[in-house]
C-alpha positions in Angstrom: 0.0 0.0 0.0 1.3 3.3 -1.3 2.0 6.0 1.3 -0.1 9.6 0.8 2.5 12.0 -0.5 2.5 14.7 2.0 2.9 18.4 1.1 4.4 19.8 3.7 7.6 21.4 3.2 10.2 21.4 5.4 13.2 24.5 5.6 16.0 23.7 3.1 18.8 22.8 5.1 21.7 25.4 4.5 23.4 23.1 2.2 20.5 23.7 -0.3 20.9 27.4 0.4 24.4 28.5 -0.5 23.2 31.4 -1.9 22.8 32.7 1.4 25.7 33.5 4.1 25.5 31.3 7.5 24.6 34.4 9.2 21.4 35.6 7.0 20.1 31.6 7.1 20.3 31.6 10.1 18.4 34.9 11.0 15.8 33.5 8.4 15.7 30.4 10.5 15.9 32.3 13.8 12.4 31.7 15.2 12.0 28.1 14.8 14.8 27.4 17.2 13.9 26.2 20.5 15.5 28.9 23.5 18.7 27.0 23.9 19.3 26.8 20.7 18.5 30.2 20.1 21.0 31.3 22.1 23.4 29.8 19.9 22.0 31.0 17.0 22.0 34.5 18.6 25.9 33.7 19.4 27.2 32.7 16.2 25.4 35.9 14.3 27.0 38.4 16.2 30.5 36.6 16.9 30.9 34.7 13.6 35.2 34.7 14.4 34.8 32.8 17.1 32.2 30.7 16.0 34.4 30.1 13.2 37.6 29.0 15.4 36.5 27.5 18.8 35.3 24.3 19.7 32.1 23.3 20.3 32.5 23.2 23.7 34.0 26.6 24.2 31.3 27.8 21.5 28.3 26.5 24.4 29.5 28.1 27.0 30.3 31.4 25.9 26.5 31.0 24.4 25.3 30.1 28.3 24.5 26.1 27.0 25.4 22.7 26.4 27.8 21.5 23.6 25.2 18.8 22.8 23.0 22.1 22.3 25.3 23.1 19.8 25.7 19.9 17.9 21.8 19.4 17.9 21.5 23.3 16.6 24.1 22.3 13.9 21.6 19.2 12.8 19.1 21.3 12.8 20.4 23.5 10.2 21.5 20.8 8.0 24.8 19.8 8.8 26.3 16.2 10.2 27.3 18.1 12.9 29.6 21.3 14.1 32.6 20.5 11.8 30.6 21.3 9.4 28.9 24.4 10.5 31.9 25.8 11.5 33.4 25.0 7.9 30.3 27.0 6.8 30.7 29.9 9.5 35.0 29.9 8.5 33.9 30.5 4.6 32.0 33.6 5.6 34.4 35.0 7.9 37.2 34.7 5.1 34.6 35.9 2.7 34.0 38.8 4.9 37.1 39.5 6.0 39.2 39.8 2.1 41.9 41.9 1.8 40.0 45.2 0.9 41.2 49.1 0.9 39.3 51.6 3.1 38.6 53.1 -0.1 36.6 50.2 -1.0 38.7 49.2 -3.8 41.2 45.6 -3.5 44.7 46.1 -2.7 44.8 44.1 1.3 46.3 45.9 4.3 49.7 47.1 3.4 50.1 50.9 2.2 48.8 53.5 4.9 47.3 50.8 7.1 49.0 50.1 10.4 51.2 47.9 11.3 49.9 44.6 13.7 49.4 45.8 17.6 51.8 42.8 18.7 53.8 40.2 17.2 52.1 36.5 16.0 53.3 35.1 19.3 51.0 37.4 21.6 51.2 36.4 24.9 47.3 36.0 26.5 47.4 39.8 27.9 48.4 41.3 24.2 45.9 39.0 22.8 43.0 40.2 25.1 44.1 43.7 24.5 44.2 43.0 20.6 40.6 41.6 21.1 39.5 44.5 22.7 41.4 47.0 19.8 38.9 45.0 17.2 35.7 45.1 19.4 35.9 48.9 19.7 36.8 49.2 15.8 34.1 46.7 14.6 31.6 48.7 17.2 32.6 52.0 15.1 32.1 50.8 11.9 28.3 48.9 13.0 27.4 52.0 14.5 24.4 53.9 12.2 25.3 57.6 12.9 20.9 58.3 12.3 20.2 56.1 15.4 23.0 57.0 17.7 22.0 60.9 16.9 18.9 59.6 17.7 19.9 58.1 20.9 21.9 61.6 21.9 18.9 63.6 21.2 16.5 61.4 23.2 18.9 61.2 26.0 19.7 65.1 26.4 15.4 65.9 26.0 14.2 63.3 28.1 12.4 64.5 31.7 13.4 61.1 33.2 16.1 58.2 31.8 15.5 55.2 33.6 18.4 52.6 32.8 17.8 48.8 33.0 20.6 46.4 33.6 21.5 43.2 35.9 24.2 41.3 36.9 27.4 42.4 34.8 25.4 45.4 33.3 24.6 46.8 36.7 27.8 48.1 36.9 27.7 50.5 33.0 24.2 51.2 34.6 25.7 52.9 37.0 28.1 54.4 35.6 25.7 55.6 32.8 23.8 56.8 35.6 26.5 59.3 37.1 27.9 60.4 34.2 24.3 61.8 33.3 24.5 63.1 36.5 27.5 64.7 35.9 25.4 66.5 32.9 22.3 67.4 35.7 20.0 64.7 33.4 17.5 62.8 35.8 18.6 59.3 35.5 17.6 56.2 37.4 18.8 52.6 37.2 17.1 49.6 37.7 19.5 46.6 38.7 17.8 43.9 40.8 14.2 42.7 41.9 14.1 45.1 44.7 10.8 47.0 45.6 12.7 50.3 44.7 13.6 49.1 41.7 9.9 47.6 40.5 8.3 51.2 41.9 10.6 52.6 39.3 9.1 50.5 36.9 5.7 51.4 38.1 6.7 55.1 37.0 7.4 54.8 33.7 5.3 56.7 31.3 5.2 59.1 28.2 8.1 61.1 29.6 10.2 58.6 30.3 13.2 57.1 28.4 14.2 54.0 29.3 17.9 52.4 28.3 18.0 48.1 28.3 21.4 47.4 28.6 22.1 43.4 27.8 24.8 41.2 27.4 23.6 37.4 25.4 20.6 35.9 27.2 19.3 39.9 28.8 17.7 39.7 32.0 13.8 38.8 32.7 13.6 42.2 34.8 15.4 44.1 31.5 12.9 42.3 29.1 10.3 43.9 31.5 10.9 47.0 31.8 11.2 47.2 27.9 7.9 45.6 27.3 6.4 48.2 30.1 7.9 50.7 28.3 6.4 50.1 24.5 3.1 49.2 26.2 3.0 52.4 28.3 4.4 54.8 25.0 7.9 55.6 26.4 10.8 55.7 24.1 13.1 53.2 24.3 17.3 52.2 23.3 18.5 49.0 23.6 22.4 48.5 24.0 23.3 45.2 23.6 25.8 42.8 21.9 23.1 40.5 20.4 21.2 41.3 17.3 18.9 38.9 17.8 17.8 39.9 21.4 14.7 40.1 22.9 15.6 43.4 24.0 17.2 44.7 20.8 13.3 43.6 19.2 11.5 45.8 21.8 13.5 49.0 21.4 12.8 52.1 18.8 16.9 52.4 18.5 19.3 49.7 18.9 23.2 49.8 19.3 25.3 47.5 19.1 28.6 46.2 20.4 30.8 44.1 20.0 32.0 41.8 23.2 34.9 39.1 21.5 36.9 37.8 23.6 39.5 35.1 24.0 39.1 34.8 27.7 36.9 33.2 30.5 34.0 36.4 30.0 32.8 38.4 27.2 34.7 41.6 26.7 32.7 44.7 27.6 35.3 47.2 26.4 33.4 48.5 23.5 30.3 49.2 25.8 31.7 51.2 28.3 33.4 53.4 25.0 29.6 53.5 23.9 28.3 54.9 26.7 31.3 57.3 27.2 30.6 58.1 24.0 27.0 58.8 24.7 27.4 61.0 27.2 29.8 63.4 25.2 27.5 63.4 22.7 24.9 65.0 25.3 27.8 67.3 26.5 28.6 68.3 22.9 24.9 69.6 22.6 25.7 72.5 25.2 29.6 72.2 26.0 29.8 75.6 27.4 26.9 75.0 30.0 27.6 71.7 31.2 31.8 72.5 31.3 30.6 75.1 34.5 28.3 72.6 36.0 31.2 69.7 35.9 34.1 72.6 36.8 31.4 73.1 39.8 31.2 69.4 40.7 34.1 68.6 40.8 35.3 71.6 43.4 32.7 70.3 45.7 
């Protein structure tokens, strides 16, 4: 007995897709994922290099999973396994990554370009510090100069700036937080579960501008006070290393940066230069006012 031919059609795996990059497949792909395997997903977009070059193993747990995560995300996508996604994932990042002038035109990296930070034998401190050089460069040249205008303006009109960030993040909250102060802007942060913090929430309205700062996975509580935010009309800015984030979805204006890193932790280099860069951009609106106010601060 003959089976009924079924027409339901199931995603090309990427192999039958090679007109697309890794990358855009698997954005295209992105919401089919389960949440582990999203997080991966989310991981290998935004940090292709390493994808390209680490093991599998070291590939789950910078993406907060399991390496049988990984493999089973690889399957999913067509492969036999991670070998050959990262085959895939090493063909874009050489593709990407040709020898090109700043002009645009061919010609590699010799001419005016500058010469390597360290030798090929980098000890692990020069290659952390090289990582870190890349990050803030590859953070420049993402950056769209409409939505980071965008971001200034919002910052220096808002009434209120409430900024939202946990764990690691609850640190550049904070220090987003006083160097606003420094510039007499009313900013708050929200950090943990505390009743403070959740009456903070509970104040968010039309007036308010709220900042979701997230590193991979973002935070329940930052995912929140996002959602509050769009549902209650208040503008919104996601900073974040992840594309692909919940967070990065719900904002008006997203920036992004770029955390590499060969260590244990992601790098967060290129964030704190974002937000440093941020605030001078609010200072630059009015450099002649807020100079007196910081001169005064700073003889208190």
């Amino acid at each position: 007995m003959k089976r009924a031919a079924t027409t339901t059609e199931s995603p090309l795996p990427y192999e039958g897709s090679r007109h697309q990059t890794l990358s855009a497949y698997i954005q295209a792909r992105f919401d089919e994922f389960s949440r582990s395997q999203k997080d991966v997903a989310q991981y290998i977009v935004d940090h292709l290099d390493e994808a390209a070059f680490q093991t599998a193993e070291e590939l789950a747990r910078r993406a907060n999973t399991s390496s049988s995560t990984v493999v089973r995300f690889s399957q999913a996508l067509g492969f036999e396994g991670f070998p050959e996604l990262q085959g895939a994932a090493r063909e874009e990042y050489r593709r990407a990554h040709a020898p090109v002038g700043r002009d645009g035109g061919t010609g590699g990296h010799g001419g005016g370009s500058a010469a390597p930070l360290f030798s090929l034998d980098q000890s692990e401190f020069e290659t952390a510090l090289a990582a870190d050089h890349v990050n803030v460069e590859e953070t420049a040249r993402k950056s769209s100069r409409s939505d980071v205008e965008a971001a200034i303006d919002l910052i220096a009109g808002a009434p209120r700036v409430l900024i939202a960030g946990t764990d690691q993040m609850a640190f550049f909250a904070s220090y987003m937080r006083h160097l606003l102060a420094l510039l007499d802007l009313r900013a708050e942060i929200v950090a943990s579960p505390s009743q403070e913090a959740l009456s903070r929430l509970a104040r968010i309205d039309e007036d308010t501008l709220v900042i979701g700062l997230s590193a991979g996975r973002p935070h329940p509580l930052v995912v929140r006070a996002m959602k509050l935010a769009r549902h209650r009309k208040a503008r919104t800015v996601a900073i974040t290393d992840a594309t692909l984030s919940e967070v990065a979805k719900l904002a008006q204006i997203r920036l992004y940066y770029s955390s590499n890193s060969p260590a244990f932790v992601r790098s967060h280099t290129a964030l704190l230069s974002m937000i440093q860069a941020l605030a001078y951009g609010v200072y630059s609106r009015d450099a002649a006012q807020y100079a007196d106010r910081i001169k005064a601060f700073r003889l208190k």
